[in-house]
DRENDO-1510 file (C-alpha; in Angstrom, 1 decimal, always signed):
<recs>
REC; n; res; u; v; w
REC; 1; UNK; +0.0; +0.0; +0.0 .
REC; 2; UNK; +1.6; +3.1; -1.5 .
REC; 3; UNK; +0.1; +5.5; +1.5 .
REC; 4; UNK; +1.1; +3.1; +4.0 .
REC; 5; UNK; +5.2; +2.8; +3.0 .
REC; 6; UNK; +5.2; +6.9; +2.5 .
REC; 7; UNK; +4.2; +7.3; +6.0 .
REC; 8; UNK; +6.9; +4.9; +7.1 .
REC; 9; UNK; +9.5; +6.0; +5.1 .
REC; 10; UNK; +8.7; +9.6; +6.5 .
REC; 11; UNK; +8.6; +8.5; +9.7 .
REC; 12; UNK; +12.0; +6.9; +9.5 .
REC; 13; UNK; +13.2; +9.8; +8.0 .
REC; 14; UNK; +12.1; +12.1; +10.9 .
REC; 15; UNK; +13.6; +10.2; +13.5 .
REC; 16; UNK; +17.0; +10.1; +11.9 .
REC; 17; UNK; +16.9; +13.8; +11.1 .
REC; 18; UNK; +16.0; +14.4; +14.8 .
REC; 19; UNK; +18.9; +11.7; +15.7 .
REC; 20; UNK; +21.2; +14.0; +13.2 .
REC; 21; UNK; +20.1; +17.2; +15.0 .
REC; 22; UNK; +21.0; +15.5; +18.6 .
REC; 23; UNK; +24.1; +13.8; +17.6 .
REC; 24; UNK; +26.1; +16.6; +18.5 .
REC; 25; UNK; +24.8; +17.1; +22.1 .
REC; 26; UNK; +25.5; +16.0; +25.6 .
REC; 27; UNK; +25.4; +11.9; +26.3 .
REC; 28; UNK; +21.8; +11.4; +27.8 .
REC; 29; UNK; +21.8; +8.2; +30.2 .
REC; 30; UNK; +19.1; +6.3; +29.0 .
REC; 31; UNK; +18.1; +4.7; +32.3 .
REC; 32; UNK; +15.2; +5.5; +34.2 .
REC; 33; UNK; +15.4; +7.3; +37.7 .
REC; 34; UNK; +13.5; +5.9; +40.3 .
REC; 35; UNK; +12.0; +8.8; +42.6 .
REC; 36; UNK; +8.7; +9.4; +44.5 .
REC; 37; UNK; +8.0; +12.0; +41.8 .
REC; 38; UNK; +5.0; +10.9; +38.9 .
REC; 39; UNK; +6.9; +9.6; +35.8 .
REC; 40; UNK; +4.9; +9.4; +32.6 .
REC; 41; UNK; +6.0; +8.0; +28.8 .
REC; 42; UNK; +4.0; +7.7; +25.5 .
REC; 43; UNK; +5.4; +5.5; +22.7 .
REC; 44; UNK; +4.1; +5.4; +19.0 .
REC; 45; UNK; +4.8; +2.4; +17.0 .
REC; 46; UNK; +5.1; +1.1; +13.6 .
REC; 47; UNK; +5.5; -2.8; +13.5 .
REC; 48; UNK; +5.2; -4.8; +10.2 .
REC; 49; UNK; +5.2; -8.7; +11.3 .
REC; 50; UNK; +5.3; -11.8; +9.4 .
REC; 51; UNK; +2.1; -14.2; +10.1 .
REC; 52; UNK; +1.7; -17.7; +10.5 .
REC; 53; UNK; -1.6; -18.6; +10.9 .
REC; 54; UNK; -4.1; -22.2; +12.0 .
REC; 55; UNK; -7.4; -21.8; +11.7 .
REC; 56; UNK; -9.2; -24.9; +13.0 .
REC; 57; UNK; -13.0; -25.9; +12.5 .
REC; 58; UNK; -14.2; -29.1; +13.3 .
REC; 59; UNK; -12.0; -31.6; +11.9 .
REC; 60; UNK; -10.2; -29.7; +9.6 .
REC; 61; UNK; -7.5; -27.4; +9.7 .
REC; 62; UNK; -6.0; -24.6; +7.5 .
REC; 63; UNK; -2.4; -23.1; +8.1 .
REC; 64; UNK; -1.4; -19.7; +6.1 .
REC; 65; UNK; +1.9; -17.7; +6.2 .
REC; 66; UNK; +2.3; -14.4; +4.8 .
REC; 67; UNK; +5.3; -12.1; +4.6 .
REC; 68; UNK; +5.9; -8.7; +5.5 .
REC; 69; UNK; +5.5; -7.7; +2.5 .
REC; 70; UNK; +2.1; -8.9; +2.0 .
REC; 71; UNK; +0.8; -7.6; +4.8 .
REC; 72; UNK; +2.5; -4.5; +4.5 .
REC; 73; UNK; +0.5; -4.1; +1.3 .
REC; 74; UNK; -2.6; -5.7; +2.5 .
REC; 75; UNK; -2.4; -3.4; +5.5 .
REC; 76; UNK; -5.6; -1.3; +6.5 .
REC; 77; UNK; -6.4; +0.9; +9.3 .
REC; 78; UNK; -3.8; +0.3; +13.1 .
REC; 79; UNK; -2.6; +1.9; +16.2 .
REC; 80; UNK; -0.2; +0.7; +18.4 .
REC; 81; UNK; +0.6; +2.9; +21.1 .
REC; 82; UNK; +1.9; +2.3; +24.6 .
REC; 83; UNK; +1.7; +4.3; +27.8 .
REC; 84; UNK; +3.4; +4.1; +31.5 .
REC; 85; UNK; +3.5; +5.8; +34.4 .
REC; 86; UNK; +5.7; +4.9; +37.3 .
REC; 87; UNK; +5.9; +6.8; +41.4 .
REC; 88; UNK; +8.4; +5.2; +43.1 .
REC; 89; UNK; +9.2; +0.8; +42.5 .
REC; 90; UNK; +5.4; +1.3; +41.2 .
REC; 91; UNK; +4.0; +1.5; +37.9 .
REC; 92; UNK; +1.2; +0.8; +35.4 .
REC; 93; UNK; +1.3; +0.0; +31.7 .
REC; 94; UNK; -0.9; -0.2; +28.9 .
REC; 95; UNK; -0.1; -1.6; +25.2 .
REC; 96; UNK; -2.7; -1.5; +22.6 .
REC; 97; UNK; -2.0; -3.4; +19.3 .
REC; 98; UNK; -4.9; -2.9; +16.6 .
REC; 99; UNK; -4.4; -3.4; +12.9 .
REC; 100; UNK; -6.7; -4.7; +10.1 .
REC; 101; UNK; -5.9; -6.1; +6.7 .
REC; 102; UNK; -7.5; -7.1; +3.4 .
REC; 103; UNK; -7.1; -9.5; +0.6 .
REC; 104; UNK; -8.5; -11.1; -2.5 .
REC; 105; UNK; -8.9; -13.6; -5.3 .
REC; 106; UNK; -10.8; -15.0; -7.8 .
REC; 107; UNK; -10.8; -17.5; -10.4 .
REC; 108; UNK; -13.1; -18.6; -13.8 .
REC; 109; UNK; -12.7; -22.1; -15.1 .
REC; 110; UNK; -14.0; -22.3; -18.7 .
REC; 111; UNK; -16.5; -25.4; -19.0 .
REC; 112; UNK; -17.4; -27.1; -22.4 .
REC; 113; UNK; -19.2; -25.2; -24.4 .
REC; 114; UNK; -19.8; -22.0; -26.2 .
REC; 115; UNK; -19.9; -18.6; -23.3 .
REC; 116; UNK; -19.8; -21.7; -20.5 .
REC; 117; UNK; -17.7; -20.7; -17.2 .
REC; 118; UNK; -17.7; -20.5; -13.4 .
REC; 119; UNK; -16.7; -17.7; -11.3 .
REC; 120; UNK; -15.6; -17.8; -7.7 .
REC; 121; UNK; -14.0; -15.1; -5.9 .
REC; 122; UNK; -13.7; -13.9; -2.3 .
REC; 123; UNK; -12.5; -10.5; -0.5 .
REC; 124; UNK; -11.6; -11.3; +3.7 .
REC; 125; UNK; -10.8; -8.6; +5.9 .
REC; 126; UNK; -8.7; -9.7; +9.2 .
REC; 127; UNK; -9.0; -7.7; +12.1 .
REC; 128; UNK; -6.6; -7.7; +15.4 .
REC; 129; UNK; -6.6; -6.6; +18.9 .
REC; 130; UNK; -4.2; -7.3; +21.4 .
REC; 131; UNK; -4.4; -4.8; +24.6 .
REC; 132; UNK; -2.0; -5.4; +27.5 .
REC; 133; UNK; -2.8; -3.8; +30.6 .
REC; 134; UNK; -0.1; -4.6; +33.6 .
REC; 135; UNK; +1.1; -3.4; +37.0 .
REC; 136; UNK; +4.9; -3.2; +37.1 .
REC; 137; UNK; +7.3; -3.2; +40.0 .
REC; 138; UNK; +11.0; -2.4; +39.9 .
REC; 139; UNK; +13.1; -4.9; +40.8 .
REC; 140; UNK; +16.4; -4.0; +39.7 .
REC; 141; UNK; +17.9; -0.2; +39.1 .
REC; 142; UNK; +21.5; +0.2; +38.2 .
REC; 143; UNK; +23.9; +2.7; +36.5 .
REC; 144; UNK; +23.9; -0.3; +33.6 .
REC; 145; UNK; +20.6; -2.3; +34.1 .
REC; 146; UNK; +16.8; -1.5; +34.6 .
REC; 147; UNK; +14.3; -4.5; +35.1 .
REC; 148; UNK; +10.8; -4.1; +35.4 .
REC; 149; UNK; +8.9; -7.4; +36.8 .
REC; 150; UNK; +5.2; -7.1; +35.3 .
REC; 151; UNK; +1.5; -9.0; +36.2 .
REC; 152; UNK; -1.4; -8.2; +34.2 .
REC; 153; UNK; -3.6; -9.7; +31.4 .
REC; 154; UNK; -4.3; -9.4; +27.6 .
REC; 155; UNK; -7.1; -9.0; +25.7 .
REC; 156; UNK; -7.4; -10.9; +22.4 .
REC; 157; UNK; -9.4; -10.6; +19.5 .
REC; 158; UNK; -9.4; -12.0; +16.5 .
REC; 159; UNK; -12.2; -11.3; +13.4 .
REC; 160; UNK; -12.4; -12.5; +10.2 .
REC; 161; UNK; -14.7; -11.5; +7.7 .
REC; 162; UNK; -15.1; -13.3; +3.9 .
REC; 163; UNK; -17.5; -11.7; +1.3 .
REC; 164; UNK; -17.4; -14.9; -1.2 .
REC; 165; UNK; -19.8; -15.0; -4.6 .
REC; 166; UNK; -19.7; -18.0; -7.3 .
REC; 167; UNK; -21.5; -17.8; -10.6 .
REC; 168; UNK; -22.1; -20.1; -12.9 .
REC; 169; UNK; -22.6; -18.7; -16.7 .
REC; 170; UNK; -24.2; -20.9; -19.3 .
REC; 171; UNK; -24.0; -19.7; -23.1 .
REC; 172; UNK; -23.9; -16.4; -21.8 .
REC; 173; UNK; -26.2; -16.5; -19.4 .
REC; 174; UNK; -25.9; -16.6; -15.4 .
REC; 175; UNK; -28.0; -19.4; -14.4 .
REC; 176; UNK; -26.7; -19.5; -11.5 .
REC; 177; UNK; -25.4; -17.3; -8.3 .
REC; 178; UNK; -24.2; -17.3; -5.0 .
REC; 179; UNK; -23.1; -14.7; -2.4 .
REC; 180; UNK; -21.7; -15.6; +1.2 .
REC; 181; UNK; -20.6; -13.8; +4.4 .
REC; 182; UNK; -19.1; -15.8; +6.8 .
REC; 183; UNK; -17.4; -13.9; +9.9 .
REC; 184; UNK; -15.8; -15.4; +13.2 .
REC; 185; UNK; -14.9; -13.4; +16.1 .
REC; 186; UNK; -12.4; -15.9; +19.1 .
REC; 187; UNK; -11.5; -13.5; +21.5 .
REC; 188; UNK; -10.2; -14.4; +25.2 .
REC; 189; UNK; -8.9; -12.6; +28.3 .
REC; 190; UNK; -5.4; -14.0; +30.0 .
REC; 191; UNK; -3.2; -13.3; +32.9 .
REC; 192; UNK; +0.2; -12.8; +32.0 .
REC; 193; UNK; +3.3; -12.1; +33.7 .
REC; 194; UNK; +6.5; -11.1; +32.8 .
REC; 195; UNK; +9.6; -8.8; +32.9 .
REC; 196; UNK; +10.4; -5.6; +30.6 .
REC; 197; UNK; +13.8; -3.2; +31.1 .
REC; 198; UNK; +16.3; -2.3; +29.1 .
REC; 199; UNK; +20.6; -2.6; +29.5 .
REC; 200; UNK; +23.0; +0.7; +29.2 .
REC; 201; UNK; +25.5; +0.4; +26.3 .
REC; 202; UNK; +28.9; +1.1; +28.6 .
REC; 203; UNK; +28.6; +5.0; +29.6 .
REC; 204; UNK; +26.8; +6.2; +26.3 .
REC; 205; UNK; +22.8; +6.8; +25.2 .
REC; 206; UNK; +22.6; +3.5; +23.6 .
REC; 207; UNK; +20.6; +1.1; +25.4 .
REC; 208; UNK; +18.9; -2.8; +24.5 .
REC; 209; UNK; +15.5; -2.6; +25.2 .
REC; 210; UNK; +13.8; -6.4; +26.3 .
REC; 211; UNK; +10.1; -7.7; +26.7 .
REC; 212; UNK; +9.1; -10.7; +27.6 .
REC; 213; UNK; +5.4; -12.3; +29.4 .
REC; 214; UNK; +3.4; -15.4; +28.7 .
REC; 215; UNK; -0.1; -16.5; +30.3 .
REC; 216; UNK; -2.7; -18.9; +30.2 .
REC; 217; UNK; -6.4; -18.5; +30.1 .
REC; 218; UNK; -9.4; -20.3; +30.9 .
REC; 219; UNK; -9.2; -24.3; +29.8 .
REC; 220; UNK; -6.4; -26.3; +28.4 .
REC; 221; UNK; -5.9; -24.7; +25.1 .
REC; 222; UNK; -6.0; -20.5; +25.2 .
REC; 223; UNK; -2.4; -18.8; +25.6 .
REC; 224; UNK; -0.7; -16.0; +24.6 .
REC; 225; UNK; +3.3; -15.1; +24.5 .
REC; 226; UNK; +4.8; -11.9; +23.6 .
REC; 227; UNK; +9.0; -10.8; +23.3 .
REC; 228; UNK; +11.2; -8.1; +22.2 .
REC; 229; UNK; +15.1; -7.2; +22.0 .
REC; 230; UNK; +16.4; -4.6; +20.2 .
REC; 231; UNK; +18.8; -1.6; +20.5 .
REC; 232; UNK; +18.2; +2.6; +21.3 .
REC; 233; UNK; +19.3; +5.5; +21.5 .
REC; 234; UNK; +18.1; +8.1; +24.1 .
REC; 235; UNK; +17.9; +11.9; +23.8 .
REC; 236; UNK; +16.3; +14.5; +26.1 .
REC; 237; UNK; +12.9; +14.3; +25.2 .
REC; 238; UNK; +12.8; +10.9; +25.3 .
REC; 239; UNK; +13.9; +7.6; +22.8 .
REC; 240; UNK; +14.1; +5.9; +19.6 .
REC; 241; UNK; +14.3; +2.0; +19.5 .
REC; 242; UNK; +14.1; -0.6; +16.5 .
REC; 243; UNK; +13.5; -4.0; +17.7 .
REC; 244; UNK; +12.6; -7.5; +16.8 .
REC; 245; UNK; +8.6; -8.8; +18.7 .
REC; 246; UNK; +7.2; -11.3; +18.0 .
REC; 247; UNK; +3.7; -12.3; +19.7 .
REC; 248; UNK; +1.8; -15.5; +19.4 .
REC; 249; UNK; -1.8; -17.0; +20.9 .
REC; 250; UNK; -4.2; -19.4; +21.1 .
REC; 251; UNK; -7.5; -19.4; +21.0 .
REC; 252; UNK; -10.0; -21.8; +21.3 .
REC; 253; UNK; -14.1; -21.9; +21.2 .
REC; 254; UNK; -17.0; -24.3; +20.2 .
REC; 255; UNK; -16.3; -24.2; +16.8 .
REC; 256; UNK; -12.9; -24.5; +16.4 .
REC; 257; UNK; -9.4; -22.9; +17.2 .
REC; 258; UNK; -7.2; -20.0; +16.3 .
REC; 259; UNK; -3.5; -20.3; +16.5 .
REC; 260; UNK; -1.1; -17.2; +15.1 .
REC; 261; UNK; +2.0; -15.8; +15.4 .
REC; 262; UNK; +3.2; -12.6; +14.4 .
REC; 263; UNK; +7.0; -11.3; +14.3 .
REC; 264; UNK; +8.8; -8.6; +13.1 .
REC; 265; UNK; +10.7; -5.6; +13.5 .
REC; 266; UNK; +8.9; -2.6; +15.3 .
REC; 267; UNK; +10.3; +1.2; +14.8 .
REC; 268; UNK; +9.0; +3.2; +17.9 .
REC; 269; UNK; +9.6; +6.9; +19.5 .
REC; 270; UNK; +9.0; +7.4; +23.1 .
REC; 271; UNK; +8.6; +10.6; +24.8 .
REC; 272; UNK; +9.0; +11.4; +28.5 .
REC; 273; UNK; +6.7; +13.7; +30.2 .
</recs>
Protein backbone atom coordinates (compact mmCIF):
# COMPACT_ATOMS: atom_id res chain seq x y z
CA UNK A 1 0.00 0.00 0.00
CA UNK A 2 1.64 3.06 -1.53
CA UNK A 3 0.12 5.48 1.53
CA UNK A 4 1.12 3.15 3.98
CA UNK A 5 5.18 2.77 2.97
CA UNK A 6 5.20 6.88 2.54
CA UNK A 7 4.19 7.31 5.99
CA UNK A 8 6.93 4.92 7.12
CA UNK A 9 9.49 5.98 5.09
CA UNK A 10 8.66 9.62 6.50
CA UNK A 11 8.64 8.54 9.66
CA UNK A 12 12.02 6.85 9.51
CA UNK A 13 13.15 9.82 7.97
CA UNK A 14 12.08 12.14 10.92
CA UNK A 15 13.55 10.18 13.52
CA UNK A 16 16.98 10.13 11.93
CA UNK A 17 16.94 13.84 11.09
CA UNK A 18 15.97 14.40 14.85
CA UNK A 19 18.93 11.72 15.73
CA UNK A 20 21.17 14.01 13.24
CA UNK A 21 20.05 17.23 14.98
CA UNK A 22 21.02 15.50 18.62
CA UNK A 23 24.14 13.83 17.55
CA UNK A 24 26.08 16.59 18.54
CA UNK A 25 24.79 17.09 22.08
CA UNK A 26 25.50 15.98 25.57
CA UNK A 27 25.43 11.88 26.31
CA UNK A 28 21.81 11.35 27.83
CA UNK A 29 21.80 8.16 30.24
CA UNK A 30 19.10 6.28 28.96
CA UNK A 31 18.15 4.74 32.31
CA UNK A 32 15.17 5.51 34.15
CA UNK A 33 15.43 7.33 37.73
CA UNK A 34 13.45 5.94 40.32
CA UNK A 35 12.05 8.80 42.60
CA UNK A 36 8.70 9.40 44.50
CA UNK A 37 7.99 11.95 41.81
CA UNK A 38 5.03 10.90 38.90
CA UNK A 39 6.90 9.63 35.79
CA UNK A 40 4.91 9.36 32.64
CA UNK A 41 6.00 8.05 28.79
CA UNK A 42 4.00 7.68 25.45
CA UNK A 43 5.41 5.49 22.69
CA UNK A 44 4.12 5.41 18.99
CA UNK A 45 4.84 2.36 16.97
CA UNK A 46 5.13 1.09 13.64
CA UNK A 47 5.53 -2.84 13.53
CA UNK A 48 5.20 -4.85 10.18
CA UNK A 49 5.15 -8.70 11.29
CA UNK A 50 5.28 -11.75 9.40
CA UNK A 51 2.12 -14.16 10.05
CA UNK A 52 1.70 -17.68 10.50
CA UNK A 53 -1.57 -18.63 10.95
CA UNK A 54 -4.12 -22.21 12.01
CA UNK A 55 -7.44 -21.85 11.72
CA UNK A 56 -9.17 -24.86 13.04
CA UNK A 57 -13.00 -25.90 12.54
CA UNK A 58 -14.25 -29.14 13.35
CA UNK A 59 -12.02 -31.58 11.87
CA UNK A 60 -10.22 -29.74 9.56
CA UNK A 61 -7.54 -27.39 9.70
CA UNK A 62 -6.00 -24.61 7.49
CA UNK A 63 -2.42 -23.12 8.05
CA UNK A 64 -1.38 -19.66 6.07
CA UNK A 65 1.95 -17.68 6.22
CA UNK A 66 2.28 -14.36 4.83
CA UNK A 67 5.35 -12.12 4.62
CA UNK A 68 5.88 -8.66 5.46
CA UNK A 69 5.54 -7.73 2.54
CA UNK A 70 2.10 -8.91 1.99
CA UNK A 71 0.77 -7.56 4.83
CA UNK A 72 2.51 -4.52 4.50
CA UNK A 73 0.49 -4.10 1.33
CA UNK A 74 -2.58 -5.71 2.51
CA UNK A 75 -2.35 -3.39 5.51
CA UNK A 76 -5.58 -1.32 6.51
CA UNK A 77 -6.35 0.93 9.32
CA UNK A 78 -3.81 0.26 13.11
CA UNK A 79 -2.55 1.87 16.19
CA UNK A 80 -0.20 0.66 18.43
CA UNK A 81 0.58 2.87 21.12
CA UNK A 82 1.93 2.29 24.59
CA UNK A 83 1.65 4.34 27.80
CA UNK A 84 3.43 4.14 31.48
CA UNK A 85 3.45 5.79 34.44
CA UNK A 86 5.66 4.93 37.28
CA UNK A 87 5.85 6.77 41.44
CA UNK A 88 8.42 5.15 43.09
CA UNK A 89 9.21 0.75 42.54
CA UNK A 90 5.37 1.35 41.25
CA UNK A 91 4.03 1.50 37.87
CA UNK A 92 1.21 0.77 35.40
CA UNK A 93 1.34 -0.01 31.71
CA UNK A 94 -0.90 -0.16 28.94
CA UNK A 95 -0.12 -1.57 25.19
CA UNK A 96 -2.73 -1.47 22.56
CA UNK A 97 -1.99 -3.41 19.33
CA UNK A 98 -4.94 -2.94 16.57
CA UNK A 99 -4.41 -3.43 12.88
CA UNK A 100 -6.66 -4.73 10.05
CA UNK A 101 -5.93 -6.12 6.71
CA UNK A 102 -7.49 -7.08 3.45
CA UNK A 103 -7.10 -9.53 0.62
CA UNK A 104 -8.47 -11.05 -2.51
CA UNK A 105 -8.88 -13.61 -5.29
CA UNK A 106 -10.85 -14.95 -7.82
CA UNK A 107 -10.80 -17.53 -10.44
CA UNK A 108 -13.10 -18.57 -13.81
CA UNK A 109 -12.73 -22.07 -15.09
CA UNK A 110 -13.95 -22.30 -18.70
CA UNK A 111 -16.48 -25.38 -18.99
CA UNK A 112 -17.41 -27.10 -22.40
CA UNK A 113 -19.19 -25.18 -24.40
CA UNK A 114 -19.82 -21.98 -26.18
CA UNK A 115 -19.85 -18.59 -23.26
CA UNK A 116 -19.76 -21.67 -20.53
CA UNK A 117 -17.71 -20.73 -17.17
CA UNK A 118 -17.75 -20.51 -13.43
CA UNK A 119 -16.71 -17.69 -11.25
CA UNK A 120 -15.58 -17.77 -7.69
CA UNK A 121 -14.03 -15.13 -5.89
CA UNK A 122 -13.72 -13.91 -2.34
CA UNK A 123 -12.49 -10.52 -0.52
CA UNK A 124 -11.59 -11.32 3.70
CA UNK A 125 -10.78 -8.60 5.94
CA UNK A 126 -8.73 -9.75 9.16
CA UNK A 127 -8.99 -7.74 12.14
CA UNK A 128 -6.58 -7.69 15.41
CA UNK A 129 -6.63 -6.57 18.91
CA UNK A 130 -4.23 -7.26 21.36
CA UNK A 131 -4.39 -4.78 24.59
CA UNK A 132 -2.01 -5.39 27.48
CA UNK A 133 -2.81 -3.83 30.60
CA UNK A 134 -0.11 -4.58 33.60
CA UNK A 135 1.11 -3.41 37.03
CA UNK A 136 4.93 -3.17 37.10
CA UNK A 137 7.28 -3.19 39.97
CA UNK A 138 10.97 -2.35 39.86
CA UNK A 139 13.12 -4.88 40.82
CA UNK A 140 16.42 -3.95 39.67
CA UNK A 141 17.95 -0.16 39.11
CA UNK A 142 21.50 0.16 38.23
CA UNK A 143 23.94 2.72 36.53
CA UNK A 144 23.87 -0.32 33.56
CA UNK A 145 20.63 -2.32 34.10
CA UNK A 146 16.77 -1.49 34.59
CA UNK A 147 14.33 -4.46 35.08
CA UNK A 148 10.85 -4.13 35.44
CA UNK A 149 8.92 -7.37 36.82
CA UNK A 150 5.15 -7.05 35.28
CA UNK A 151 1.52 -8.96 36.17
CA UNK A 152 -1.38 -8.21 34.23
CA UNK A 153 -3.58 -9.68 31.38
CA UNK A 154 -4.30 -9.39 27.61
CA UNK A 155 -7.12 -8.96 25.74
CA UNK A 156 -7.43 -10.87 22.39
CA UNK A 157 -9.41 -10.58 19.46
CA UNK A 158 -9.41 -11.97 16.49
CA UNK A 159 -12.23 -11.29 13.37
CA UNK A 160 -12.39 -12.49 10.25
CA UNK A 161 -14.71 -11.52 7.70
CA UNK A 162 -15.06 -13.28 3.86
CA UNK A 163 -17.50 -11.70 1.32
CA UNK A 164 -17.37 -14.86 -1.22
CA UNK A 165 -19.79 -15.01 -4.61
CA UNK A 166 -19.73 -17.98 -7.27
CA UNK A 167 -21.52 -17.81 -10.64
CA UNK A 168 -22.07 -20.14 -12.87
CA UNK A 169 -22.64 -18.70 -16.70
CA UNK A 170 -24.17 -20.93 -19.28
CA UNK A 171 -23.97 -19.65 -23.07
CA UNK A 172 -23.90 -16.39 -21.80
CA UNK A 173 -26.22 -16.49 -19.40
CA UNK A 174 -25.94 -16.61 -15.42
CA UNK A 175 -27.99 -19.41 -14.43
CA UNK A 176 -26.67 -19.50 -11.47
CA UNK A 177 -25.37 -17.27 -8.25
CA UNK A 178 -24.21 -17.33 -4.95
CA UNK A 179 -23.08 -14.68 -2.43
CA UNK A 180 -21.66 -15.57 1.21
CA UNK A 181 -20.59 -13.81 4.36
CA UNK A 182 -19.15 -15.78 6.79
CA UNK A 183 -17.43 -13.91 9.95
CA UNK A 184 -15.81 -15.45 13.17
CA UNK A 185 -14.94 -13.42 16.10
CA UNK A 186 -12.39 -15.85 19.07
CA UNK A 187 -11.54 -13.54 21.51
CA UNK A 188 -10.15 -14.38 25.20
CA UNK A 189 -8.85 -12.65 28.31
CA UNK A 190 -5.43 -13.99 30.03
CA UNK A 191 -3.23 -13.25 32.87
CA UNK A 192 0.19 -12.79 31.97
CA UNK A 193 3.26 -12.15 33.72
CA UNK A 194 6.51 -11.12 32.85
CA UNK A 195 9.60 -8.78 32.88
CA UNK A 196 10.41 -5.59 30.60
CA UNK A 197 13.80 -3.22 31.07
CA UNK A 198 16.32 -2.34 29.08
CA UNK A 199 20.64 -2.60 29.47
CA UNK A 200 22.98 0.65 29.23
CA UNK A 201 25.54 0.38 26.28
CA UNK A 202 28.85 1.10 28.56
CA UNK A 203 28.57 5.01 29.59
CA UNK A 204 26.80 6.20 26.32
CA UNK A 205 22.83 6.82 25.18
CA UNK A 206 22.58 3.51 23.62
CA UNK A 207 20.64 1.11 25.35
CA UNK A 208 18.89 -2.80 24.53
CA UNK A 209 15.50 -2.63 25.16
CA UNK A 210 13.79 -6.39 26.27
CA UNK A 211 10.11 -7.74 26.72
CA UNK A 212 9.07 -10.71 27.60
CA UNK A 213 5.44 -12.28 29.35
CA UNK A 214 3.44 -15.41 28.69
CA UNK A 215 -0.11 -16.48 30.28
CA UNK A 216 -2.74 -18.87 30.19
CA UNK A 217 -6.37 -18.46 30.08
CA UNK A 218 -9.42 -20.30 30.93
CA UNK A 219 -9.21 -24.29 29.82
CA UNK A 220 -6.43 -26.28 28.39
CA UNK A 221 -5.87 -24.74 25.13
CA UNK A 222 -5.96 -20.46 25.24
CA UNK A 223 -2.39 -18.84 25.62
CA UNK A 224 -0.66 -16.03 24.60
CA UNK A 225 3.32 -15.09 24.45
CA UNK A 226 4.76 -11.86 23.57
CA UNK A 227 9.01 -10.79 23.26
CA UNK A 228 11.18 -8.06 22.18
CA UNK A 229 15.09 -7.16 22.04
CA UNK A 230 16.45 -4.57 20.22
CA UNK A 231 18.82 -1.58 20.47
CA UNK A 232 18.22 2.57 21.27
CA UNK A 233 19.25 5.54 21.53
CA UNK A 234 18.15 8.12 24.13
CA UNK A 235 17.88 11.95 23.82
CA UNK A 236 16.33 14.49 26.07
CA UNK A 237 12.92 14.30 25.20
CA UNK A 238 12.78 10.91 25.25
CA UNK A 239 13.93 7.56 22.78
CA UNK A 240 14.09 5.93 19.59
CA UNK A 241 14.34 1.95 19.52
CA UNK A 242 14.12 -0.56 16.51
CA UNK A 243 13.51 -4.02 17.74
CA UNK A 244 12.55 -7.48 16.77
CA UNK A 245 8.63 -8.77 18.72
CA UNK A 246 7.18 -11.27 17.95
CA UNK A 247 3.69 -12.26 19.74
CA UNK A 248 1.83 -15.53 19.42
CA UNK A 249 -1.82 -16.97 20.92
CA UNK A 250 -4.23 -19.44 21.10
CA UNK A 251 -7.45 -19.39 20.98
CA UNK A 252 -10.02 -21.81 21.27
CA UNK A 253 -14.13 -21.95 21.18
CA UNK A 254 -17.01 -24.33 20.19
CA UNK A 255 -16.32 -24.21 16.80
CA UNK A 256 -12.85 -24.49 16.40
CA UNK A 257 -9.38 -22.91 17.24
CA UNK A 258 -7.20 -19.99 16.30
CA UNK A 259 -3.46 -20.35 16.55
CA UNK A 260 -1.09 -17.20 15.12
CA UNK A 261 1.97 -15.76 15.38
CA UNK A 262 3.20 -12.63 14.39
CA UNK A 263 6.99 -11.30 14.34
CA UNK A 264 8.81 -8.65 13.08
CA UNK A 265 10.67 -5.57 13.47
CA UNK A 266 8.86 -2.64 15.33
CA UNK A 267 10.28 1.17 14.82
CA UNK A 268 9.05 3.23 17.94
CA UNK A 269 9.59 6.85 19.55
CA UNK A 270 9.03 7.35 23.09
CA UNK A 271 8.56 10.63 24.78
CA UNK A 272 8.98 11.42 28.47
CA UNK A 273 6.73 13.68 30.18
Amino acid sequence: MKIYSQILKSFIAALFIGAAVCAQAQTINPMPKVSDDWRYSGTISMWAPATWATETIGNRSITSDSSISQNVNGAGPMAMFTLEAHKGNWGVMGDLVYWQSTGSGSSVHTLRGKDNSFYAGYNATMKQTMFTAAATYTALSTPSVYLDGLLGARYISSTTSVVDAQQLNLNGVVVASRVGNPSRVNQTTDPVIGFKGRARIYDTSWFIPFYADAGKGPGSNNGTWQALLGIGDAFSWGDVTLAYRAMGFHLKDNAGSTNWTNAGPQLSATINF
